[in-house]
N, C-alpha and C positions, 0 to 999 in steps of 0.2 A: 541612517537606518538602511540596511541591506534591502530591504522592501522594493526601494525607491531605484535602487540599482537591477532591479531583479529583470529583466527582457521577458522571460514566459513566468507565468504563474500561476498555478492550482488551487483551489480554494474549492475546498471541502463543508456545505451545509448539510445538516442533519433535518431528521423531518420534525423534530421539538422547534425548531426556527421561524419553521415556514410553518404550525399551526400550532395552534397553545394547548394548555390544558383542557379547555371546553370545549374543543373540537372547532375553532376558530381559526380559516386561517390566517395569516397576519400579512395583510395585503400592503399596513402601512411600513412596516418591517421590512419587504421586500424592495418595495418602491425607495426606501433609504437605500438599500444596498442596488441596486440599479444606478443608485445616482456616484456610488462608491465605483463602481467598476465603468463608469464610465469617464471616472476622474483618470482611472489609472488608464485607458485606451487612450485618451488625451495626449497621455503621455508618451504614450507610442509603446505601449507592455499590452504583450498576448496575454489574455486572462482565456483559462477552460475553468468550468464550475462543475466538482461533481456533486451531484445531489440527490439524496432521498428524499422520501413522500408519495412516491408512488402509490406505496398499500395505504399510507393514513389519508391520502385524500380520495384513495377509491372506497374506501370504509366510509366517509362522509355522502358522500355521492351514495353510495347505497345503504349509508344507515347501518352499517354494520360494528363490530365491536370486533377492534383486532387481534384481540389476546384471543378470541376464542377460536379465530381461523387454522386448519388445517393446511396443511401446504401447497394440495392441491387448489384448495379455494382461493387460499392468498394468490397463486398466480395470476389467477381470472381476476382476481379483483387489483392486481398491481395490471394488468392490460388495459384494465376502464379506466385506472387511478393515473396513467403514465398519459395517457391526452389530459388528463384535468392540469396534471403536472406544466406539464409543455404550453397548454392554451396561459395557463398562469403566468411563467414567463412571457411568453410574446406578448401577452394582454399590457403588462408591466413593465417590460424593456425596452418595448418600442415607443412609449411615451419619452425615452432617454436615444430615441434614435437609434437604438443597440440592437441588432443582428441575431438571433439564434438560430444552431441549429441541434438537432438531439443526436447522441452514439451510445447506443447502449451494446455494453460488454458482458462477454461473458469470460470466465476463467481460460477456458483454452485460445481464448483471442489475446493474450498475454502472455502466456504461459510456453508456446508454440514460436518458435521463433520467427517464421514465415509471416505470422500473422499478425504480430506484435510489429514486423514491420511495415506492414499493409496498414493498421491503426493510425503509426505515426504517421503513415502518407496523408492519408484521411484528414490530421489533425493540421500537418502541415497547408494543404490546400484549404481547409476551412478559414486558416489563418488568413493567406495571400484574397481570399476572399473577403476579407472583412466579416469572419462569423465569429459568435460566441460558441464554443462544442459545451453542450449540455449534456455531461455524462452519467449513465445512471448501471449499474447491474440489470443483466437484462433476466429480471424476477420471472419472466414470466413463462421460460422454458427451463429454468435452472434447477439442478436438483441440490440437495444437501449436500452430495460427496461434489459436485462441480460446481459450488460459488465461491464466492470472497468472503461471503458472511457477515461483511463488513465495509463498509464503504471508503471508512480509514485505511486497509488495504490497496481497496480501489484506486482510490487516489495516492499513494506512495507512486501504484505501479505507473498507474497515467503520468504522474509527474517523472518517472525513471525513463517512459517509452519514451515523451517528448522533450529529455533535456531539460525540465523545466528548472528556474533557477531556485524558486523557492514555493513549498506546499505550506499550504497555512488551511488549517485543522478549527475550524470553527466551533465550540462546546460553548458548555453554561458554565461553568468559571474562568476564570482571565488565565489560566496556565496550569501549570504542574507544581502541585505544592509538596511540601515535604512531609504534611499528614493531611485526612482528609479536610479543605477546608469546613466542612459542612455539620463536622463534629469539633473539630477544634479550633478555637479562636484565637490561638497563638498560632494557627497555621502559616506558612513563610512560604511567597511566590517566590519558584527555583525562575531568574531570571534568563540567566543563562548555562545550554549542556554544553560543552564542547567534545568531554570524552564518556559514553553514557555507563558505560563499565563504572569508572575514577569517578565521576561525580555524581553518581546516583548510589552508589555501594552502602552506604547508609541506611537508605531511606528504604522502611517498610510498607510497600503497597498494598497487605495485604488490609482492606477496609476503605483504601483510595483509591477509590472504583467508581467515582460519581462522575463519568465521563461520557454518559450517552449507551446507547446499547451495546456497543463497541469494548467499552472499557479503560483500562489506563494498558492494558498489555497490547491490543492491537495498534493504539498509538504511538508505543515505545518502538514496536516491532515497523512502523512504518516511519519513526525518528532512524531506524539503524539503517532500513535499505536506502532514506534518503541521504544520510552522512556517506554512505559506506559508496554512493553515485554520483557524488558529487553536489547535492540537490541540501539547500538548506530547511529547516520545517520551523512555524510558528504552532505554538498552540494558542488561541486567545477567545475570550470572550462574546462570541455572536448573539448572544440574546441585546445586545446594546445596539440603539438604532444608531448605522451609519457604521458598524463594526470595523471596515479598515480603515476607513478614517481615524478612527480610532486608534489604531495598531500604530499606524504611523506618526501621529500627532503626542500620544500617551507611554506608546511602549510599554503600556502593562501586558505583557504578555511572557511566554516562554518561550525562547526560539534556543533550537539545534542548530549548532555549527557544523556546518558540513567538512568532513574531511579533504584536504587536498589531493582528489581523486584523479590518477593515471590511469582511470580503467578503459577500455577502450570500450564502443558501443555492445558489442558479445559478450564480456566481464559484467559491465553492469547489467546487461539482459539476467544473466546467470545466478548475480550477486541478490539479485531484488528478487527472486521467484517466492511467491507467497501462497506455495505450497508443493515445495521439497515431497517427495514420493519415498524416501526411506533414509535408511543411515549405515554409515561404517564406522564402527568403529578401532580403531588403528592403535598399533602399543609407538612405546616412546622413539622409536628407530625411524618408523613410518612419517610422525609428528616430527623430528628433525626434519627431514628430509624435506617435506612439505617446505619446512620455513627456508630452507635452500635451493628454495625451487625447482627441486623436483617434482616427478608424478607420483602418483601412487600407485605400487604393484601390489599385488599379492599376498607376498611375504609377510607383509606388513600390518595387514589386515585379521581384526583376532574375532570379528563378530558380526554379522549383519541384521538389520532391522526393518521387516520390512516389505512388501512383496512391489517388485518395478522391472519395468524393460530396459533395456539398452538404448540410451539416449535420455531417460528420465535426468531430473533436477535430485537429486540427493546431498543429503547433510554429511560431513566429513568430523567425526567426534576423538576426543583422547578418551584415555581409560577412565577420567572421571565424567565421564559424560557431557563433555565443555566441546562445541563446535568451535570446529579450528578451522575450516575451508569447506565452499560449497561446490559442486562442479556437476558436469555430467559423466556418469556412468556408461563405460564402454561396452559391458555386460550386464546382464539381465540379474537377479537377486537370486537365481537358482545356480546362476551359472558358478558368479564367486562361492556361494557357497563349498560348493565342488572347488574351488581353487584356491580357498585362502588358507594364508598359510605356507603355500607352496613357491617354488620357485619359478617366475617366468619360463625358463625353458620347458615346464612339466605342462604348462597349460595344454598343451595340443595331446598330450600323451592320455591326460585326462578328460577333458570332453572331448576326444577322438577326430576334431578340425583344427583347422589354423584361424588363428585370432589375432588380436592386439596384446603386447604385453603389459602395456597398462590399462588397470583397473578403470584411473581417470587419470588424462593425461592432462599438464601441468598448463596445454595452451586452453584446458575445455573447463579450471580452475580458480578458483577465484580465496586467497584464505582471509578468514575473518576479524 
């Protein structure tokens, strides 16, 4: 099992794990998995945990009901609920002798290149220390237009910042079936993706959605930037006590093959961004070229989407709306506008300065 090979690994709990339906949390749940992660330290593999619960265990602490919270409330109460969170583990991991420490993120501490590599440093010396990085969204200053939304996010990008070898995606079923299993009993665990195009092209997700708050698309979307980084992804079962034990022992799970990535650490920064600020969309000369590795100018560009700066994460699309490369943007979404279409030489003649002739050039590119 690639598991077992794996040097760093990410493992992704949701806040259904750590407390149940009755508002219960599940302490003996925890303490199994404490005793799982310290099989794989044993072994001599970094484990980072990212985790939710913050707002469901600050709801319990106050008695609160969290569907009816507002955003601003939920903050304050993911602040009270983030020490309940943190006392939880250390109360629990240090009966296994295990080390924590907490890194809560926020979008532009990934997102930002400088910063994304200030994290790894962070993650890196936690390592050389002997810690566990307990990472969480940091709920409590975040707004809707600057989160992850999702923790499965969170964890692809964590797992992309640090190299990790493989993310493993904890839910309530053992994997990724080919219909919901929770309506159909004929449902079939997809064991293995290697190409998620080729062997998912089939399968209609829409109603196989019983994946946590998250969903099956945030998952998907965090199976592509991990393929596409080099970084393998399990999906498997966490309601079972002792879950990767399990994973390793059983192998009922779904794991992503990762692709054989040459990307180099700015590629993959670029490749993984998990919230692109606009799109281009480009006719079929522009799309050549791309796959010849070229950059993309101007000329070539028949549409934009989008409002962004110069230096944003943006999507690279064909005429049918299929992303084909993501990259950074040399100019601003007002600026192309003004220039697409046109010939590199006219740019200067049209926004009346001197620029770059590419749009995005092919070293700040990454195609899909």
């Amino acid at each position: 099992m690639l598991l077992k090979n794996s040097k760093i690994i990410v493992i992704k709990i949701g806040s259904s794990l750590l407390v149940d339906k009755n508002k219960k949390i599940r302490k003996k749940w925890l303490s199994a998995f404490a005793k799982d992660i310290q099989k794989l330290k044993s072994n001599n593999q970094k484990v980072i945990i990212v985790s939710s619960g913050a707002i469901a265990l600050g709801c319990i602490k106050m008695n609160f009901n969290k569907k009816k919270l507002k955003l601003d409330k939920s903050q304050a109460i993911a602040s009270i609920g983030q020490i309940e969170l943190m006392n939880l583990f250390s109360k629990i991991f240090s009966k296994q002798k295990l080390n924590i420490s907490q890194i809560l993120l926020t979008l532009e501490d990934t997102e930002e290149r400088r910063r994304s590599l200030n994290a790894k440093r962070t993650f890196e010396n936690l390592f050389q220390l002997d810690f566990i990085p307990i990472v969480n969204e940091n709920d409590t200053t975040a707004t809707t237009e600057i989160k992850y939304g999702d923790n499965d996010r969170l964890a692809s990008r964590v797992a992309q910042i640090t190299n990790a070898d493989t993310l493993i995606l904890l839910s309530d079923v053992d994997g990724l079936y080919d219909k919901n299993p929770k309506l159909f009993k004929n449902a079939k665990l997809i064991k293995k993706v290697e190409n998620l195009n080729q062997d998912l092209k089939n399968i209609n997700f829409k109603g196989n959605n019983e994946f946590g708050s998250g969903g099956m698309n945030t998952k998907l979307e965090a199976a592509k930037n991990c393929q596409l980084s080099g970084c393998n992804m399990i999906i498997a079962n966490g309601l079972y006590s002792s879950p990767i034990d399990k994973i390793i022992k059983n192998n009922n799970c779904t794991l992503f093959i990762s692709k054989t990535s040459k990307l180099d650490a700015r590629k993959k920064w670029i490749i993984s961004s998990v919230s692109p600020k606009g799109e281009l969309i480009i006719d079929d000369g522009a799309k050549k070229a791309l796959t010849n590795g070229k950059s993309l100018l101007a000329a070539g560009i028949k549409n934009v989407v989008g409002k962004f700066k110069k230096g944003d994460h943006i999507k690279i699309l064909d005429k049918s709306k299929n992303e084909c490369a993501r990259g950074l943007s040399s100019f601003s979404s007002d600026e192309i506008n003004k220039i697409l279409g046109h010939h590199s030489k006219e740019i200067k003649k049209i926004l009346g300065y001197i620029s770059k002739s590419e749009v995005v050039h092919k070293d700040d590119m990454v195609e899909v």
